[in-house]
LUMROBA-765967 format. One line per 2 residues: their letters; for each residue x negated, y, z of N, C-alpha, C. Coordinates in nm, 3 decimals, always signed. Each point is the difference from the previous one (the first is absolute). Layout:
N
a	X Y Z X Y Z X Y Z | ...;
END
This chain:
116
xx	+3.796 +5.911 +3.402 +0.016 -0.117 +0.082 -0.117 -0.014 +0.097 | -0.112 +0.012 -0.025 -0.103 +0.008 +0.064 -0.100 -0.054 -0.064;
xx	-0.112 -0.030 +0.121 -0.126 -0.090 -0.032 +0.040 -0.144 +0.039 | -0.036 -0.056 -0.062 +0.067 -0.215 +0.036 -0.080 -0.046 +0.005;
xx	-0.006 -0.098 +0.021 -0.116 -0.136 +0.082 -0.068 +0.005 -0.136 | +0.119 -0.044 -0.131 -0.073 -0.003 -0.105 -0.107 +0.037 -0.058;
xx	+0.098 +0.160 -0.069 -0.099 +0.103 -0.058 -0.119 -0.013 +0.127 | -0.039 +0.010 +0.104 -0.090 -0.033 +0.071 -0.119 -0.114 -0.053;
xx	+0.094 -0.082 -0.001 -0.121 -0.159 -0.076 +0.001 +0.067 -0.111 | +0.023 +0.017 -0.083 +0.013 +0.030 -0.149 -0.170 +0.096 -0.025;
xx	+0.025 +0.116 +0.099 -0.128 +0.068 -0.005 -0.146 -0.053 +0.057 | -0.019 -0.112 +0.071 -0.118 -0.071 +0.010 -0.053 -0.089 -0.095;
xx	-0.131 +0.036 -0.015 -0.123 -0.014 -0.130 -0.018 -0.126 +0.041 | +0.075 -0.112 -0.030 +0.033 -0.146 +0.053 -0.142 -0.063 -0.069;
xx	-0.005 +0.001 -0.124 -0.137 -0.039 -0.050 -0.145 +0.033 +0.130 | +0.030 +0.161 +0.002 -0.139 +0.023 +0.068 -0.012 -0.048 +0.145;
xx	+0.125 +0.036 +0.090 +0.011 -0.120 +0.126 -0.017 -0.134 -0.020 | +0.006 -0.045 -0.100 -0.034 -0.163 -0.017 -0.150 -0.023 -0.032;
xx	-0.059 +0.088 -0.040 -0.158 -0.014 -0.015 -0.057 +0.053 +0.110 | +0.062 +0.086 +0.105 -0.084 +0.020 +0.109 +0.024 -0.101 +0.092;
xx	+0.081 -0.077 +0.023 +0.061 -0.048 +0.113 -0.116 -0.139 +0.038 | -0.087 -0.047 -0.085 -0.113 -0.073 +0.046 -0.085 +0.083 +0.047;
xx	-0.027 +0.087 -0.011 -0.105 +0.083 +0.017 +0.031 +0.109 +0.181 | +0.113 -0.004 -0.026 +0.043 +0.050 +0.118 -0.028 -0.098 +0.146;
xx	+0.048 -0.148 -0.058 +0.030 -0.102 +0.045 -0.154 -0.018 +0.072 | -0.113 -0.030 -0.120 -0.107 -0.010 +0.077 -0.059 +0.091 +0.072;
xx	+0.019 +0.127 -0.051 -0.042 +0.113 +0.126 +0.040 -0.035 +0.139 | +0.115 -0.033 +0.039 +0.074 -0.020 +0.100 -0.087 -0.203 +0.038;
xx	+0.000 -0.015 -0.054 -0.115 -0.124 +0.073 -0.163 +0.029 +0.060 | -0.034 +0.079 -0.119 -0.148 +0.068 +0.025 +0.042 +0.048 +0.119;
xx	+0.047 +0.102 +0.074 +0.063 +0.050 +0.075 -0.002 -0.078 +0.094 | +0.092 -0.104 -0.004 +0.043 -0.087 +0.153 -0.111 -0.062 -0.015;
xx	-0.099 -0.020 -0.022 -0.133 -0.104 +0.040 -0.099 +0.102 +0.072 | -0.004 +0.098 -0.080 -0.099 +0.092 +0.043 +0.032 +0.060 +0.142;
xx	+0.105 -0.031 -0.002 +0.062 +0.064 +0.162 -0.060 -0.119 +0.081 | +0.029 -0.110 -0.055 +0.007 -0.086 +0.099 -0.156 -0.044 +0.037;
xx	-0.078 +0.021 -0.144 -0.155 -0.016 +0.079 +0.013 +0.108 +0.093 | +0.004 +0.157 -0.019 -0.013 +0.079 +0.076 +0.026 -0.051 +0.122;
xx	+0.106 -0.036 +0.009 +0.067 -0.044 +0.141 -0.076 -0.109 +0.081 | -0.018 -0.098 -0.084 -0.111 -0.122 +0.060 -0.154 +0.064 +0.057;
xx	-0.033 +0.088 -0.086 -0.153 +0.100 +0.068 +0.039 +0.055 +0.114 | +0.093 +0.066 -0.031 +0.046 +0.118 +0.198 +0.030 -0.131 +0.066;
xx	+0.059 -0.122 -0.019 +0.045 -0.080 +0.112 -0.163 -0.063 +0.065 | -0.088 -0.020 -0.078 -0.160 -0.012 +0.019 -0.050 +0.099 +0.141;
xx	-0.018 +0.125 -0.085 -0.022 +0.127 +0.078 +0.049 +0.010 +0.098 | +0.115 -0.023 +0.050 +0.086 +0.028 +0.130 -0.073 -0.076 +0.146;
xx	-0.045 -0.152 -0.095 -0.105 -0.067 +0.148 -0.074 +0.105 +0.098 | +0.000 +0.090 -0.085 -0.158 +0.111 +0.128 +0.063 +0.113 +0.052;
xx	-0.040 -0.069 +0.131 +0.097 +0.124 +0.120 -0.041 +0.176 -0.059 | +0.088 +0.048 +0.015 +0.032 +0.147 -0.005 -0.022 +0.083 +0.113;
xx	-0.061 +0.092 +0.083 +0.055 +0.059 +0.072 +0.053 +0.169 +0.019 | +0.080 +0.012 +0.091 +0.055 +0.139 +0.032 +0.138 -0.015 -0.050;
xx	-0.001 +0.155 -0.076 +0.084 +0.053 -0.119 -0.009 -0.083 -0.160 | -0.103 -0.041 +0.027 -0.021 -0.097 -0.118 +0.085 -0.116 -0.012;
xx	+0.035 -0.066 +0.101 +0.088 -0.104 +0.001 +0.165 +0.079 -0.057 | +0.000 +0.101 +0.042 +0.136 +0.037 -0.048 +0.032 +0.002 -0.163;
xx	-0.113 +0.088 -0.065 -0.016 -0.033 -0.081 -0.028 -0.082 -0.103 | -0.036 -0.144 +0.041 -0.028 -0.075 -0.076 +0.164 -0.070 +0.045;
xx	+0.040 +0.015 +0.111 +0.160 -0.098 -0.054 +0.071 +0.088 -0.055 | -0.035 +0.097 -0.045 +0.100 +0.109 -0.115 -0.058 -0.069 -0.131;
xx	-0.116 -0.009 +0.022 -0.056 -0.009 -0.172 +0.069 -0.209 -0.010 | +0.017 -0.060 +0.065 +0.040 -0.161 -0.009 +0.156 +0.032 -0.030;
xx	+0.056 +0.102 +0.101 +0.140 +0.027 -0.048 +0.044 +0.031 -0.169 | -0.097 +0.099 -0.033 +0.006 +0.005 -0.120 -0.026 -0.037 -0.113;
xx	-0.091 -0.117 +0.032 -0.010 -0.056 -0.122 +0.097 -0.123 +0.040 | +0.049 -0.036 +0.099 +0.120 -0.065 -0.044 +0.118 +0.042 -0.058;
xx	+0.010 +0.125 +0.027 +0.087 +0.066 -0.102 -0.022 -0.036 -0.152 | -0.135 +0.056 -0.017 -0.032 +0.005 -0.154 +0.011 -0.130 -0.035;
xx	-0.053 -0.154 +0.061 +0.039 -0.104 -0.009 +0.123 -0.015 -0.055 | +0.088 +0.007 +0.100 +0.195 +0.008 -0.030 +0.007 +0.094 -0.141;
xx	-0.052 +0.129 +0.019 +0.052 +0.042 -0.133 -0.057 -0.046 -0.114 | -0.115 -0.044 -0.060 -0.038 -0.086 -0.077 +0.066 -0.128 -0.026;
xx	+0.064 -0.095 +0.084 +0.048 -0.054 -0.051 +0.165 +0.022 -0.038 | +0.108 +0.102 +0.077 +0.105 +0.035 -0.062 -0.073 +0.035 -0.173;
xx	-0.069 +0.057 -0.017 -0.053 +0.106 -0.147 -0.002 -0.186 -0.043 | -0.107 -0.118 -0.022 -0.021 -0.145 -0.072 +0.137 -0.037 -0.001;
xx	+0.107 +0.013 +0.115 +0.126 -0.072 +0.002 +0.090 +0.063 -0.087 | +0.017 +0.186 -0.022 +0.082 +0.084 -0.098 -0.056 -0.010 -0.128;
xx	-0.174 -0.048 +0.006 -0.001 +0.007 -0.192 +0.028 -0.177 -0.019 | +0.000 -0.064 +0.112 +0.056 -0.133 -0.085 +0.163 +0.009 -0.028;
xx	+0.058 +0.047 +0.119 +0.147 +0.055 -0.092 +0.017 +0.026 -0.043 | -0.095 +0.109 -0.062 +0.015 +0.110 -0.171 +0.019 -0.090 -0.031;
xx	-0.140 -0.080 -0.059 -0.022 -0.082 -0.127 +0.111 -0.122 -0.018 | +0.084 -0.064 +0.100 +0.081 -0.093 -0.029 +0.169 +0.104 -0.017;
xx	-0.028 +0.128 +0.012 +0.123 +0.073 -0.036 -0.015 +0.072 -0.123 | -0.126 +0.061 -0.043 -0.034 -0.008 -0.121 -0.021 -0.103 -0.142;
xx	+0.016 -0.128 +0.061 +0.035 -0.102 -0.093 +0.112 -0.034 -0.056 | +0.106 -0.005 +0.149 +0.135 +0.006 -0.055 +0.048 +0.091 -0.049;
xx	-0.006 +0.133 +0.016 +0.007 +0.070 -0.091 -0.010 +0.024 -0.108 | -0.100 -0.060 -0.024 -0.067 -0.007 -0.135 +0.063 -0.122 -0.096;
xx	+0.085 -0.126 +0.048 +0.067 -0.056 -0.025 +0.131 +0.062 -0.029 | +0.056 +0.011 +0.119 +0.133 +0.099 -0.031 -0.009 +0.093 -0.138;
xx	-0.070 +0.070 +0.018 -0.064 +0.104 -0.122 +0.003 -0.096 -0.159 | -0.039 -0.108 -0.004 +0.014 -0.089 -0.103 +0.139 -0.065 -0.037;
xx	+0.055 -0.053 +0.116 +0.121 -0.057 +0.009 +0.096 +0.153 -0.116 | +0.026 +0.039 +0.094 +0.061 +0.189 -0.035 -0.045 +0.014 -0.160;
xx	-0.122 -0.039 -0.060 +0.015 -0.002 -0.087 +0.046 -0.099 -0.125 | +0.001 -0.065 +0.040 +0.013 -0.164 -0.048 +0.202 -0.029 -0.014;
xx	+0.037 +0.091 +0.149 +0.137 -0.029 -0.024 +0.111 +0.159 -0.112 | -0.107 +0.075 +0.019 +0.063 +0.168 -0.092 -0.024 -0.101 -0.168;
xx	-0.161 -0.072 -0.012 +0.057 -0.036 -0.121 +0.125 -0.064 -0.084 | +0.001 -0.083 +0.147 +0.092 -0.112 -0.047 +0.132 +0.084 +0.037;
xx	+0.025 +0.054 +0.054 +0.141 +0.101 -0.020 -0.030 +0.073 -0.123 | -0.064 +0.066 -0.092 -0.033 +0.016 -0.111 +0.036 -0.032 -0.108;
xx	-0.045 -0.107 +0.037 -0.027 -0.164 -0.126 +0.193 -0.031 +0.009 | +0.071 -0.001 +0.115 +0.101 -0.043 +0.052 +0.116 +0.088 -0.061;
xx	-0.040 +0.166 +0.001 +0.114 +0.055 -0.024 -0.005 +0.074 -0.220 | -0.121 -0.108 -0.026 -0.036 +0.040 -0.149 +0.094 -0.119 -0.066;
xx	-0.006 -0.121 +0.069 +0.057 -0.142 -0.022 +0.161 +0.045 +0.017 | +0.056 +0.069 +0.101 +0.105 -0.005 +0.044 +0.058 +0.122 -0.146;
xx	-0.083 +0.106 -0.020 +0.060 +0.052 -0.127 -0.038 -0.029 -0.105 | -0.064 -0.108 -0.005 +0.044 -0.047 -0.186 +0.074 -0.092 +0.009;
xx	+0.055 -0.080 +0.103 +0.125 -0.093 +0.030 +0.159 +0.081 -0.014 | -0.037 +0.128 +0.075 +0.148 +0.088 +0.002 +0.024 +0.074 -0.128;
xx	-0.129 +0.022 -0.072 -0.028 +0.077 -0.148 +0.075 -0.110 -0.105 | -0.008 -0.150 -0.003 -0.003 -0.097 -0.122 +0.137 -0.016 -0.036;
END
């Protein structure tokens, strides 16, 4: 039949993604601050005229750390999505178990009713 969404979830170490996912979380903050002092220092630096070829270069180097800016914060905005998609999951994951018992519990009840 194939590979399924399932067997897919089934094979992730759900425990161990749930213990990284703070840790991930704050990396990705350390991250967006540190960019952003960075960013507040070069916006400092930029006051003092440049000249030549130098000016070219320094609006390459402003270009790019607005890049790195932007990408730092997509990276704070995808690990805060982890972590609130790693929760529900992690719910679901409980639920899933909570309802196999009770189908369990449900079809043990249902044969000693059809057994008596």
């Amino acid at each position: 039949m194939g590979f399924t969404w399932m067997s897919a979830i089934k094979l992730i170490p759900w425990g161990d993604v749930v213990q990284a996912t703070p840790g991930i979380v704050k990396g990705a903050h350390d991250l967006w601050s540190r960019t952003r002092k960075a960013k507040t220092a070069v916006e400092a630096q930029d006051a003092v005229p440049v000249p030549g070829d130098a000016e070219q270069f320094a609006a390459r180097i402003r270009q790019l750390e607005a890049e790195q800016l932007e990408a730092s914060q997509l990276i704070n905005t995808l690990a805060e999505q982890n972590a609130q998609l790693v929760a529900a999951m992690d719910k679901l994951r409980t639920r899933v178990k909570m309802l196999t018992a009770f189908g369990v519990l449900l079809a043990l009840g249902l044969a000693a009713v059809w057994l008596r």
